[in-house]
Backbone as CSV, one residue per row, in Angstrom:
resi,resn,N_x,N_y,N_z,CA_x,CA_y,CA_z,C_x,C_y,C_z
1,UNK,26.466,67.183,28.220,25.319,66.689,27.491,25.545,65.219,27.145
2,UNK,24.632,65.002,27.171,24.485,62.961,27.250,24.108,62.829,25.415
3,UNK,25.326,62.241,24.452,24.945,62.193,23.122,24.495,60.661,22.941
4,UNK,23.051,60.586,22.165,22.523,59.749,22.012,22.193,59.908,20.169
5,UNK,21.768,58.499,19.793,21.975,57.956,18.549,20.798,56.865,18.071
6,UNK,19.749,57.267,17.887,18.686,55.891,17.932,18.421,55.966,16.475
7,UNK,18.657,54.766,15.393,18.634,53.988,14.159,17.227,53.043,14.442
8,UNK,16.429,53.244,13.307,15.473,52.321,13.319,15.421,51.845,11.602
9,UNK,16.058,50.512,10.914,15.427,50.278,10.061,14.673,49.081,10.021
10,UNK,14.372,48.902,8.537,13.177,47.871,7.962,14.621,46.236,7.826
11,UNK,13.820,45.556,7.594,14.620,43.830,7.847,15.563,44.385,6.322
12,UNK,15.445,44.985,5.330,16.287,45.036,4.151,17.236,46.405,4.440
13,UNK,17.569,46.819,5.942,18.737,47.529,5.981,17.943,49.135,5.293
14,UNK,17.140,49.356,5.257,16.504,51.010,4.486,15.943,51.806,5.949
15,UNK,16.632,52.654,5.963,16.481,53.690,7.184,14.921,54.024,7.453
16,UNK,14.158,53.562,8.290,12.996,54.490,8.413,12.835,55.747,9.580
17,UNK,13.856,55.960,10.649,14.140,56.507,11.611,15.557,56.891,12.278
18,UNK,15.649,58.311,12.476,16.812,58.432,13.520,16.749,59.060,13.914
19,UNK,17.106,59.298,15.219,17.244,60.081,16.692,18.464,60.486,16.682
20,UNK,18.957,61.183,16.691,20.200,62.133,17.564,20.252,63.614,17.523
21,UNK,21.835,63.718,18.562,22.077,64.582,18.483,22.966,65.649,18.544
22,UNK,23.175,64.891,17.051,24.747,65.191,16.657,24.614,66.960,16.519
23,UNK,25.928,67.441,16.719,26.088,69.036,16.702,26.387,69.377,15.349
24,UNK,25.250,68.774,14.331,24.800,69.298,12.887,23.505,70.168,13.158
25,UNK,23.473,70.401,11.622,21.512,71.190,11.545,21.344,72.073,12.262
26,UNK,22.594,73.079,12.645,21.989,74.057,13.389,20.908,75.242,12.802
27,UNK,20.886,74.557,11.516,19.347,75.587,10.974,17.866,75.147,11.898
28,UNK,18.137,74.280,12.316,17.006,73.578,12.978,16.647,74.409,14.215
29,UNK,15.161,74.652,14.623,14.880,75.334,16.113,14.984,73.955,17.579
30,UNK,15.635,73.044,17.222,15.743,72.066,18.080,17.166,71.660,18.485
31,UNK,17.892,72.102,17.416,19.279,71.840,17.411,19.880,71.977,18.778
32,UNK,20.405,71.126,19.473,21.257,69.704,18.510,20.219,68.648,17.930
33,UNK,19.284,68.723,18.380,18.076,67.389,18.663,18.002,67.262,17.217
34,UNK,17.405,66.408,16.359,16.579,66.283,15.371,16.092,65.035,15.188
35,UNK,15.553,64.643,13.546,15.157,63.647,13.201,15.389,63.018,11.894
36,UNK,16.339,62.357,11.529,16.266,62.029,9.720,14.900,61.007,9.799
37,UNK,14.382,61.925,8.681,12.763,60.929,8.853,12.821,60.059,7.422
38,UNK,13.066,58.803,7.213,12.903,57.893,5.807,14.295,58.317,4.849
39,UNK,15.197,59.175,5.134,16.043,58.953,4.103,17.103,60.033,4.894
40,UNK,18.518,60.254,4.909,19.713,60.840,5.761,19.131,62.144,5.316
41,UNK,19.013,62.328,4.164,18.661,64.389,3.566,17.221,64.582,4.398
42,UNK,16.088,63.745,4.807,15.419,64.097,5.088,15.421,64.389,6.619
43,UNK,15.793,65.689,6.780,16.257,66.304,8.503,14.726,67.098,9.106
44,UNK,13.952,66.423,10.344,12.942,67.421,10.427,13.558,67.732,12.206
45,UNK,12.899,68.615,12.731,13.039,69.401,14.130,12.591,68.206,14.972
46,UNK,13.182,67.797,15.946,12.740,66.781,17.342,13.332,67.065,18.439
47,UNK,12.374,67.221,19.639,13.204,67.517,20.708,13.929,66.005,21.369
48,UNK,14.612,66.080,22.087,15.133,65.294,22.982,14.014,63.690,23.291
49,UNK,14.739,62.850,23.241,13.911,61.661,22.988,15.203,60.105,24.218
50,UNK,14.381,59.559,24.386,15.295,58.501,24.696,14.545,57.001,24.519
51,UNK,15.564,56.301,25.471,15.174,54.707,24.970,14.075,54.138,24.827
52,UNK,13.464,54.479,26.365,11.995,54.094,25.966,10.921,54.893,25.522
53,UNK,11.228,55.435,25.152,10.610,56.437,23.820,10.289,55.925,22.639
54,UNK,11.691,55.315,22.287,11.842,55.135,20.806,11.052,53.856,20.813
55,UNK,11.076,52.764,22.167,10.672,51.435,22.187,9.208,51.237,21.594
56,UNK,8.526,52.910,22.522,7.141,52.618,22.193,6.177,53.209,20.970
57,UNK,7.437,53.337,20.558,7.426,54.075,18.889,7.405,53.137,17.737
58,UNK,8.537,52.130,18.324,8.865,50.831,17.470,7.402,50.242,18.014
59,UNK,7.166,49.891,19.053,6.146,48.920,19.273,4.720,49.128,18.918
60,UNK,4.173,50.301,18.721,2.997,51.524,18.732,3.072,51.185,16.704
61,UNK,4.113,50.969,16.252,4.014,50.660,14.753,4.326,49.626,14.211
62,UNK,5.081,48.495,14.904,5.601,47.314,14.425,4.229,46.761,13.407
63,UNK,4.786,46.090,12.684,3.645,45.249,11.611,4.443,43.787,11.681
64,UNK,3.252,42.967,13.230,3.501,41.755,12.955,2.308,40.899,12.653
């Protein structure tokens, strides 16, 4: 399995996104996959995701 790790924060370092899939959360129906959504405790279900995924995720929301 190919382990991947995608971090997205704001310019002041505050987490708004992460991708992996670390072999935690096996309460999860996605596990290994997940998502910390806005804060590390906040763990929701995500399947499998990659680079340009995340790009058009960042880009689909950027506020310039």
């Amino acid at each position: 399995m190919i382990k991947y790790s995608f971090h997205w924060q704001d310019a002041a370092g505050k987490l708004l996104k992460r991708w992996d899939n670390a072999a935690h959360h096996r309460e999860l129906s996605t596990h290994p996959n997940h998502l910390h959504d806005g804060a590390e405790a906040n763990v929701r279900v995500h399947g499998p995701i990659n680079a340009e995924e995340i790009l058009n995720l960042v880009a689909a929301n950027a506020q310039c």
